[in-house]
Biopython code that builds the backbone (N, CA, C, O; Angstrom):
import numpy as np
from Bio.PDB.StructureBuilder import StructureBuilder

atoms = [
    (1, "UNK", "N", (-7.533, 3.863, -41.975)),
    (1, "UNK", "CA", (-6.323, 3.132, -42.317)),
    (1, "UNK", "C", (-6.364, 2.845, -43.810)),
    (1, "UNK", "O", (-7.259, 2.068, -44.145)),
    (2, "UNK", "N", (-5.641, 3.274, -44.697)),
    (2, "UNK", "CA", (-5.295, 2.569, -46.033)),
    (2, "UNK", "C", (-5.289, 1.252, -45.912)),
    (2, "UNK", "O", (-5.082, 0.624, -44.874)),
    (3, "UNK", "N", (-5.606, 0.655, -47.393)),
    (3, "UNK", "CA", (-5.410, -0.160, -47.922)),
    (3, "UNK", "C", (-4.751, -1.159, -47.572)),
    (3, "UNK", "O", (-5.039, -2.287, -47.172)),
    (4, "UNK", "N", (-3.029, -0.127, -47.942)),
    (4, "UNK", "CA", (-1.634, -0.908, -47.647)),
    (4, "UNK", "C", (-0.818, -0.587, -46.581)),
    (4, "UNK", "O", (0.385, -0.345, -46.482)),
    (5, "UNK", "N", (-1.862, -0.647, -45.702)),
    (5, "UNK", "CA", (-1.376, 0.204, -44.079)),
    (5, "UNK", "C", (-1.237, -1.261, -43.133)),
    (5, "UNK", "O", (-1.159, -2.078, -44.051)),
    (6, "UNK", "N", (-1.190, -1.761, -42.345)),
    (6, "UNK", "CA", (-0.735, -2.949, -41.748)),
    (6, "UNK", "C", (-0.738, -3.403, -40.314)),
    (6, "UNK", "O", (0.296, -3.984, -39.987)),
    (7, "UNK", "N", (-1.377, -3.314, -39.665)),
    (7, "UNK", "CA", (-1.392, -3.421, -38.006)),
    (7, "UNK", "C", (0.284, -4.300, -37.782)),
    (7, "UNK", "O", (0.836, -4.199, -36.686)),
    (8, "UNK", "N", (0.973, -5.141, -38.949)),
    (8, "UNK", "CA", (1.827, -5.987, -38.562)),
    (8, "UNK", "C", (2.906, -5.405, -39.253)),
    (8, "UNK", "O", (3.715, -6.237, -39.664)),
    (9, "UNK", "N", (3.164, -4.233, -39.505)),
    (9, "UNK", "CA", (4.308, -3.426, -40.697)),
    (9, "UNK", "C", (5.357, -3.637, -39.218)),
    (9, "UNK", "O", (4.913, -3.564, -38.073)),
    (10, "UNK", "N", (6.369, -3.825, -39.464)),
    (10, "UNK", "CA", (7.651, -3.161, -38.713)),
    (10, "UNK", "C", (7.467, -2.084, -38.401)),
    (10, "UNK", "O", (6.847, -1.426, -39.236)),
    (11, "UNK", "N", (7.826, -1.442, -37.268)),
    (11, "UNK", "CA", (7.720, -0.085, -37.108)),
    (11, "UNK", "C", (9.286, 0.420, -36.553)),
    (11, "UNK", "O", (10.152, -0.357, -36.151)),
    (12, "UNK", "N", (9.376, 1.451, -36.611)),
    (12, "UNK", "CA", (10.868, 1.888, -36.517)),
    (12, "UNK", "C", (11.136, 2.400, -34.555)),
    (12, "UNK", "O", (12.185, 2.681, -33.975)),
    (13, "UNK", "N", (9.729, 2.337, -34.035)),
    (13, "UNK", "CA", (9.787, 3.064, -32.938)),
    (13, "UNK", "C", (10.121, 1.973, -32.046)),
    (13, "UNK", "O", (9.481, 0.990, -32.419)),
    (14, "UNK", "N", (10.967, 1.652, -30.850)),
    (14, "UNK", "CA", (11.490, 0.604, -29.998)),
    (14, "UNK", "C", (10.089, 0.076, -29.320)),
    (14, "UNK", "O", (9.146, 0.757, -28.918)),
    (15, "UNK", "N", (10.251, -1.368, -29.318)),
    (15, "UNK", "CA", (8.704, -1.824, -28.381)),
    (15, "UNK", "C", (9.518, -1.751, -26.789)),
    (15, "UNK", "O", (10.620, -2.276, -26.631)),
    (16, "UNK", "N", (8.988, -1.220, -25.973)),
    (16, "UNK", "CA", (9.580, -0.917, -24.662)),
    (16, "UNK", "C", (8.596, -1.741, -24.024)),
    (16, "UNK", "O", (7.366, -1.720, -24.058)),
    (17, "UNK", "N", (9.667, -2.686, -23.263)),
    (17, "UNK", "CA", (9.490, -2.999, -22.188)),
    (17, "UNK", "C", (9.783, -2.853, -20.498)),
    (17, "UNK", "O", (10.757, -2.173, -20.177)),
    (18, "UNK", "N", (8.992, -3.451, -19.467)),
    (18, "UNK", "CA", (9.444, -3.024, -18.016)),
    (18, "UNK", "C", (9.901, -5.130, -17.834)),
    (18, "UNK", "O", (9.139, -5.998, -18.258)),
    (19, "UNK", "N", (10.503, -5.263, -17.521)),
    (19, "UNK", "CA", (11.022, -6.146, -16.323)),
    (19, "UNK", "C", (10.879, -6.269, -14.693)),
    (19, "UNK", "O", (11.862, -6.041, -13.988)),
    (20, "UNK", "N", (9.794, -6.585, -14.203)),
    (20, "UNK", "CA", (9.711, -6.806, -12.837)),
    (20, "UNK", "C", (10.291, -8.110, -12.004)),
    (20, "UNK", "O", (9.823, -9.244, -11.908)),
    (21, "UNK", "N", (11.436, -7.551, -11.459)),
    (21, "UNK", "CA", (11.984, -9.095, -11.102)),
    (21, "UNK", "C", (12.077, -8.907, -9.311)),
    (21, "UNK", "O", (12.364, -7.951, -8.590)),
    (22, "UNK", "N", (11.775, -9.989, -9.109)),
    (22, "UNK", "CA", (11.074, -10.267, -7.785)),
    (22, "UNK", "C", (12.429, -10.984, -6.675)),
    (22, "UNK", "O", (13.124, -11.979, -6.881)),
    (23, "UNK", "N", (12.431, -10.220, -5.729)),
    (23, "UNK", "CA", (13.610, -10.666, -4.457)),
    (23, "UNK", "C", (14.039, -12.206, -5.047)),
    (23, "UNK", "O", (13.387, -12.764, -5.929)),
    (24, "UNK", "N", (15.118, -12.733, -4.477)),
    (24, "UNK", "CA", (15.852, -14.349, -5.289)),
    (24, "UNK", "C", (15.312, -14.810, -6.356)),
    (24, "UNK", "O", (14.884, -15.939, -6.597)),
    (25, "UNK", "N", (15.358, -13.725, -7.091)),
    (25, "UNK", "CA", (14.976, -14.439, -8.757)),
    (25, "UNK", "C", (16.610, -14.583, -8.971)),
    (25, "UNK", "O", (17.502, -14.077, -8.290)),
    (26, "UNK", "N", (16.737, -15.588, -10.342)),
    (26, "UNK", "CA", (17.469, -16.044, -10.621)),
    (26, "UNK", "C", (18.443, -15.447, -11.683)),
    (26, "UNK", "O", (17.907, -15.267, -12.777)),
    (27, "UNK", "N", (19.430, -15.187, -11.618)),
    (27, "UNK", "CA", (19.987, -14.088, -12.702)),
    (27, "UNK", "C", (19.794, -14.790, -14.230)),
    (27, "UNK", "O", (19.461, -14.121, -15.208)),
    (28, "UNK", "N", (19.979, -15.820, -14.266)),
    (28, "UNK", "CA", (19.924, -16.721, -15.579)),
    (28, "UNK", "C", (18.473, -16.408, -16.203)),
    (28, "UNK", "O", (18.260, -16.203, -17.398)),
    (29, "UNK", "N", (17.421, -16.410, -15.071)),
    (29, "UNK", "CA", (15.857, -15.879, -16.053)),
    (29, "UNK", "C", (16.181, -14.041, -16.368)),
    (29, "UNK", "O", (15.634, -13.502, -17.330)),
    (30, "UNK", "N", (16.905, -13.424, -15.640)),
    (30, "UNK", "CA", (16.772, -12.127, -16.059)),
    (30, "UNK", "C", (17.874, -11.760, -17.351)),
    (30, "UNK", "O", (17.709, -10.779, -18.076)),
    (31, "UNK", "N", (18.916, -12.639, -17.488)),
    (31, "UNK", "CA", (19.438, -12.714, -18.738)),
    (31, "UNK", "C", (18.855, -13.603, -19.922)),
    (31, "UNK", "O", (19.078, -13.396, -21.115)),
    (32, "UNK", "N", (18.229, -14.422, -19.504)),
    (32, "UNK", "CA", (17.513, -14.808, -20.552)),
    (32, "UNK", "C", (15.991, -13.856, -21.381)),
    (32, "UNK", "O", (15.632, -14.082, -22.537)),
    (33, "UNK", "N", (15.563, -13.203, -20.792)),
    (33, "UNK", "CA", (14.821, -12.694, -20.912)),
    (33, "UNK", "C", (15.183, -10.979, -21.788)),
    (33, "UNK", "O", (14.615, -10.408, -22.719)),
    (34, "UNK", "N", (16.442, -10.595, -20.891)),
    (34, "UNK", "CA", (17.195, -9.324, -21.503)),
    (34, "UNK", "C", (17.907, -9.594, -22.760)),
    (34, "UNK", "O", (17.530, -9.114, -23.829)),
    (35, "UNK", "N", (19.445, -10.738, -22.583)),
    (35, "UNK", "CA", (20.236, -11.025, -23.622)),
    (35, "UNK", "C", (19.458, -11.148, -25.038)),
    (35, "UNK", "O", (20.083, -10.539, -25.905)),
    (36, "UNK", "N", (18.280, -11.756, -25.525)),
    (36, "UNK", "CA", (17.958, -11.674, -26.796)),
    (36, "UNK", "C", (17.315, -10.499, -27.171)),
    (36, "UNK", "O", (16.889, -10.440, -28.324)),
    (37, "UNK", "N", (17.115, -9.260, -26.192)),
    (37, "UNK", "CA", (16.183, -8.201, -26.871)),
    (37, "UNK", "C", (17.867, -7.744, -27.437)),
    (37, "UNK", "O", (18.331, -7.675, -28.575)),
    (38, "UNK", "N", (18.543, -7.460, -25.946)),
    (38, "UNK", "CA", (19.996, -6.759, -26.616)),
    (38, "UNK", "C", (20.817, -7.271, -27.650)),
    (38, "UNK", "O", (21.632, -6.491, -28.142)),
    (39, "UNK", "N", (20.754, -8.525, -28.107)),
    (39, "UNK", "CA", (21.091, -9.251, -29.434)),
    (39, "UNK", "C", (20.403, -9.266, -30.168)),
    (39, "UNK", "O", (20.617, -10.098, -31.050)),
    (40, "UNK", "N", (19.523, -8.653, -30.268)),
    (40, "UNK", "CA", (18.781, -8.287, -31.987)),
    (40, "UNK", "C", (18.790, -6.601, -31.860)),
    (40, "UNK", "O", (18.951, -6.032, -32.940)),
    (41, "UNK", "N", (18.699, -6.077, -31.145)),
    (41, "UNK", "CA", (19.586, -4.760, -31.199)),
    (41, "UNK", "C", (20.704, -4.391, -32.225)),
    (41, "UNK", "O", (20.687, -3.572, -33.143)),
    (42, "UNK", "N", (21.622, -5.190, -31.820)),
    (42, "UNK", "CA", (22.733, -5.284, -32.005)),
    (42, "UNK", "C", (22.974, -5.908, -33.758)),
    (42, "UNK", "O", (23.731, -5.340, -34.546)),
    (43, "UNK", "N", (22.257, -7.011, -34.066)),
    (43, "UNK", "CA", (22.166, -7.588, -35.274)),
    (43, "UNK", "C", (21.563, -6.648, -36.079)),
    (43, "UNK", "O", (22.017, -6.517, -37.217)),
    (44, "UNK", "N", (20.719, -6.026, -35.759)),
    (44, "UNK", "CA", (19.685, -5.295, -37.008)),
    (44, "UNK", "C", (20.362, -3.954, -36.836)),
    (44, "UNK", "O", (19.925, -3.188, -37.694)),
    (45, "UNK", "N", (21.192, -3.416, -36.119)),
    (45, "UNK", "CA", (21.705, -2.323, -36.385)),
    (45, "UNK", "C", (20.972, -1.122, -36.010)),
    (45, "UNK", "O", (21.328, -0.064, -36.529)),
    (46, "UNK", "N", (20.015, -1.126, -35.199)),
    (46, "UNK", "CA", (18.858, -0.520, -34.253)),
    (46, "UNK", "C", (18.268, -0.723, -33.290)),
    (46, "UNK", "O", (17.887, -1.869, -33.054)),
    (47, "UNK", "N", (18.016, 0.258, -32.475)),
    (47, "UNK", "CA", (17.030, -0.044, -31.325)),
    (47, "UNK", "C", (15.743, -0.149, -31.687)),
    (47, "UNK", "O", (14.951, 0.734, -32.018)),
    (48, "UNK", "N", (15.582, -1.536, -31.575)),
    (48, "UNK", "CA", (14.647, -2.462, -31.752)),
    (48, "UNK", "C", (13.510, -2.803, -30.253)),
    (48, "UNK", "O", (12.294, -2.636, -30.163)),
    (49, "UNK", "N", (14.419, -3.280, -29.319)),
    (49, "UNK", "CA", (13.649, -3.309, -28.065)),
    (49, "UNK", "C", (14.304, -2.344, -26.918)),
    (49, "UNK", "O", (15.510, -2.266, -27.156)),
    (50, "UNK", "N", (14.021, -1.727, -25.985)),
    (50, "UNK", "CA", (14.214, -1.038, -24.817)),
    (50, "UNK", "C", (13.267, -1.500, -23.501)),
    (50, "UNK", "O", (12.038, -1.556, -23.444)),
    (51, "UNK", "N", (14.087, -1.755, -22.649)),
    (51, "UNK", "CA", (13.802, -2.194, -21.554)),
    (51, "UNK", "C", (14.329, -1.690, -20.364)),
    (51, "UNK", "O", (15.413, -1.123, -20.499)),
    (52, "UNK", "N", (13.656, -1.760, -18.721)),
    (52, "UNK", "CA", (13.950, -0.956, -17.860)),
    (52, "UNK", "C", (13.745, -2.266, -17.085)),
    (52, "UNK", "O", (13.070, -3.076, -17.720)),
    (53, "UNK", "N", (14.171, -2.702, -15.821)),
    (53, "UNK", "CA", (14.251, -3.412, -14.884)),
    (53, "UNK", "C", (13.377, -2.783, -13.537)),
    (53, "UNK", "O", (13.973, -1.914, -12.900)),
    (54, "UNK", "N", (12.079, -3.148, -13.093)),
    (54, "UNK", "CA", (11.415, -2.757, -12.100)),
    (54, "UNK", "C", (11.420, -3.398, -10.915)),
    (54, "UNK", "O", (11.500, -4.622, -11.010)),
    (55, "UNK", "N", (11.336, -2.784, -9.425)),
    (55, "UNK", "CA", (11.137, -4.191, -8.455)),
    (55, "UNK", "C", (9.700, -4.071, -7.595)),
    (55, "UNK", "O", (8.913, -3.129, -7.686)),
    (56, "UNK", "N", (9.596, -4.879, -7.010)),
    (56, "UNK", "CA", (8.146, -4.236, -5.916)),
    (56, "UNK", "C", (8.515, -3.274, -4.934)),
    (56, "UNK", "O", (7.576, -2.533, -4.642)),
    (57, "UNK", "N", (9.698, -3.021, -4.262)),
    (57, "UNK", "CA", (9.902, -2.108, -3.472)),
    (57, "UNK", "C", (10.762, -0.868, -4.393)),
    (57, "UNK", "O", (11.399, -0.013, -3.778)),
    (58, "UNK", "N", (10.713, -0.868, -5.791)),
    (58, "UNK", "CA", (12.139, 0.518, -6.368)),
    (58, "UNK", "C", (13.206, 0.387, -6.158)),
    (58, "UNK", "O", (14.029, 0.877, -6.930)),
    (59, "UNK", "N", (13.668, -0.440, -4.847)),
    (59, "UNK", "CA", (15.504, -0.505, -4.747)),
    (59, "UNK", "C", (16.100, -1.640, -5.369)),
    (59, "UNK", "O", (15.293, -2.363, -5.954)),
    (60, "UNK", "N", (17.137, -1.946, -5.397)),
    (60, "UNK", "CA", (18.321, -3.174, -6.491)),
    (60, "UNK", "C", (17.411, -4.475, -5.756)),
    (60, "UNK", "O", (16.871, -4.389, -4.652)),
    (61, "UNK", "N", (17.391, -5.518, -6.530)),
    (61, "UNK", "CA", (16.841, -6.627, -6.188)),
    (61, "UNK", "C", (17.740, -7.337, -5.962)),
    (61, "UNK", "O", (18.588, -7.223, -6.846)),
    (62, "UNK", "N", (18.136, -8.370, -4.855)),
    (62, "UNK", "CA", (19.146, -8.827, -4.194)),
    (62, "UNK", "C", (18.070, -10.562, -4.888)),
    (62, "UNK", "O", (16.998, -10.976, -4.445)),
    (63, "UNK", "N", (19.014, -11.222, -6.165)),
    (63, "UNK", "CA", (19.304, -12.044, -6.806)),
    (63, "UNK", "C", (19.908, -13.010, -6.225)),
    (63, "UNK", "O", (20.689, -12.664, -5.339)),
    (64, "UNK", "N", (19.733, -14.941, -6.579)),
    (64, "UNK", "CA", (19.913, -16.241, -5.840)),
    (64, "UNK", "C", (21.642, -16.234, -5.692)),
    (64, "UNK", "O", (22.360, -16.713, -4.814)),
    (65, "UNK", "N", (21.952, -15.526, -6.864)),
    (65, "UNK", "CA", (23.415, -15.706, -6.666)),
    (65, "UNK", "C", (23.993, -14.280, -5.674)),
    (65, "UNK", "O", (25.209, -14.114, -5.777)),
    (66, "UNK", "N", (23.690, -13.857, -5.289)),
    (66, "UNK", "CA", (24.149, -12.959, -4.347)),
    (66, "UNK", "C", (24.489, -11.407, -4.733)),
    (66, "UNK", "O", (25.077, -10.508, -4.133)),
    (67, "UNK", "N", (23.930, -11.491, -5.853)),
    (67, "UNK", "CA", (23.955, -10.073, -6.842)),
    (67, "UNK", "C", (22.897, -9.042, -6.505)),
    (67, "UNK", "O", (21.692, -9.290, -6.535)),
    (68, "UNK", "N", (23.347, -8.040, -6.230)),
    (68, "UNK", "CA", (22.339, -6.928, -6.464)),
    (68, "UNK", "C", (21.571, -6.458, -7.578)),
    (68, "UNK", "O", (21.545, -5.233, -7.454)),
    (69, "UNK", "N", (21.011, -6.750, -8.474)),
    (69, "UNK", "CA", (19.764, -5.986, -9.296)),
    (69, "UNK", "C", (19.847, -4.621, -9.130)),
    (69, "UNK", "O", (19.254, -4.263, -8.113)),
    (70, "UNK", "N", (20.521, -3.446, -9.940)),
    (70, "UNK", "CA", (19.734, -1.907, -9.973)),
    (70, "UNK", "C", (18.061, -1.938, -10.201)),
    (70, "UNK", "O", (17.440, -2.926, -10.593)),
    (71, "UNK", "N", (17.639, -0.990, -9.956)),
    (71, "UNK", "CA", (16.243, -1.104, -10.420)),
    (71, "UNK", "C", (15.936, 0.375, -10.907)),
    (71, "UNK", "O", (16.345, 1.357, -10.288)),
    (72, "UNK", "N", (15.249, 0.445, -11.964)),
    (72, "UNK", "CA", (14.860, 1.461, -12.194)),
    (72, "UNK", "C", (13.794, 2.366, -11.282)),
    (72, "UNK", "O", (14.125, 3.536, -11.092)),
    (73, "UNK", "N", (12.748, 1.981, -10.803)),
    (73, "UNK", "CA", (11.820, 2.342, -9.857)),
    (73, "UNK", "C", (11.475, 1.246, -9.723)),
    (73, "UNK", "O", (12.075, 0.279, -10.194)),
    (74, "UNK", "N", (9.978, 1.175, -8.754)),
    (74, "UNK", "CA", (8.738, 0.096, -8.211)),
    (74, "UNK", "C", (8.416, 0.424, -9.371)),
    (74, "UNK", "O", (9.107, 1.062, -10.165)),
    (75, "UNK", "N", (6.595, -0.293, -9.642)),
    (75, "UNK", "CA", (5.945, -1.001, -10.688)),
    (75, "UNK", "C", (5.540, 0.865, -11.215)),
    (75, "UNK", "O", (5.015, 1.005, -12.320)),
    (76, "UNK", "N", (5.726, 1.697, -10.658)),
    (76, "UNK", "CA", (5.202, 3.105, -11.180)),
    (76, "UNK", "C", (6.147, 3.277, -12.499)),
    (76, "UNK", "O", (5.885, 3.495, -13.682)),
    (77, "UNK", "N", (7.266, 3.098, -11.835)),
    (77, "UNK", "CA", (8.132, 3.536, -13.318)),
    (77, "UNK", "C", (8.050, 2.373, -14.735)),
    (77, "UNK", "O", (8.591, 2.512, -15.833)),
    (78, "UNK", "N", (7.260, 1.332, -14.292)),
    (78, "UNK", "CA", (6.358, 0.449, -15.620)),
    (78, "UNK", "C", (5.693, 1.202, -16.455)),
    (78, "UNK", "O", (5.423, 0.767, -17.574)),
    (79, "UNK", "N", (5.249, 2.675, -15.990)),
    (79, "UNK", "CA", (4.463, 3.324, -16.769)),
    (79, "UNK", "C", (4.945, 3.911, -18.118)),
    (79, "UNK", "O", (6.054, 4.445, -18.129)),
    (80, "UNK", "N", (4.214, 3.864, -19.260)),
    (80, "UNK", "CA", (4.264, 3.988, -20.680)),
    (80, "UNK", "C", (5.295, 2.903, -21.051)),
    (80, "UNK", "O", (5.871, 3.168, -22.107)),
    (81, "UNK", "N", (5.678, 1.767, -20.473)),
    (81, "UNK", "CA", (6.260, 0.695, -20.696)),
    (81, "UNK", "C", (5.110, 0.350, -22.454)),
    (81, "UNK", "O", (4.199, 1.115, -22.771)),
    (82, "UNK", "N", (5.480, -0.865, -23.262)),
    (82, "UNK", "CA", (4.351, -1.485, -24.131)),
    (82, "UNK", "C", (3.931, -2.533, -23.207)),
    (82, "UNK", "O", (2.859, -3.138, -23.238)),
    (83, "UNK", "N", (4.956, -2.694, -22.327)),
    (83, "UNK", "CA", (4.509, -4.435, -21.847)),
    (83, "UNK", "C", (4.867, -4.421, -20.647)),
    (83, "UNK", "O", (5.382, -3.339, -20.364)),
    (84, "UNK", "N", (4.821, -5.302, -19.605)),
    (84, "UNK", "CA", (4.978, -5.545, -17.877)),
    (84, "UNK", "C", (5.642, -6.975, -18.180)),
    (84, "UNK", "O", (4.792, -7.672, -18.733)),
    (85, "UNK", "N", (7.066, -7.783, -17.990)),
    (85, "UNK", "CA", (7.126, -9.169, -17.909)),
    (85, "UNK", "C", (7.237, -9.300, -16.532)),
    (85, "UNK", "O", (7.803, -8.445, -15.851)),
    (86, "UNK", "N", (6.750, -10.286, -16.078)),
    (86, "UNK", "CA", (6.996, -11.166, -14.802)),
    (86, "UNK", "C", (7.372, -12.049, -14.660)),
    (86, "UNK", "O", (7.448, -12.510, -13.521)),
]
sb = StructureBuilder()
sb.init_structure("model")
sb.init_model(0)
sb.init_chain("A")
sb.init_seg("    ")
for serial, (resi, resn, name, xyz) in enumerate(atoms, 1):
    if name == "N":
        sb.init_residue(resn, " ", resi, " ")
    sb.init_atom(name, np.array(xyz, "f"), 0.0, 1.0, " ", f" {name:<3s}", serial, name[0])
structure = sb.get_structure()
């Protein structure tokens, strides 16, 4: 690593995340958790964060308010995620 090389530089590549949200979770934690990656997206004029929504079984997660959740896959499609939130 150089000198003026930086473990903490900005990097241009999206930090990807997975979202695992669990049967009657609450839609308000899964927008809270989504809405600010997609609003700094949006502010900086780049994809900044990317995220995928996972469940324990792969199908839509049926949410407190009576909403279905899509899901991308079960915890497999977490893979090459940077991060797992729970």
């Amino acid at each position: 690593m150089s000198k003026s090389a930086s473990i903490f530089a900005a990097s241009r590549q999206p930090l990807t995340l997975a979202l695992l949200v669990l049967p009657q979770s609450s839609i308000l934690e899964v927008a809270s958790t989504l809405d600010p990656m997609r609003s700094a997206n949006r502010h900086l004029g780049h994809e900044a964060y990317r995220w995928r929504v996972v469940s324990p079984e792969g199908r839509a997660v049926p949410l407190t308010c009576g909403i279905e959740l899509p899901s991308s896959g079960d915890l497999s499609a977490a893979e090459g995620a940077d991060a797992l939130v729970v």
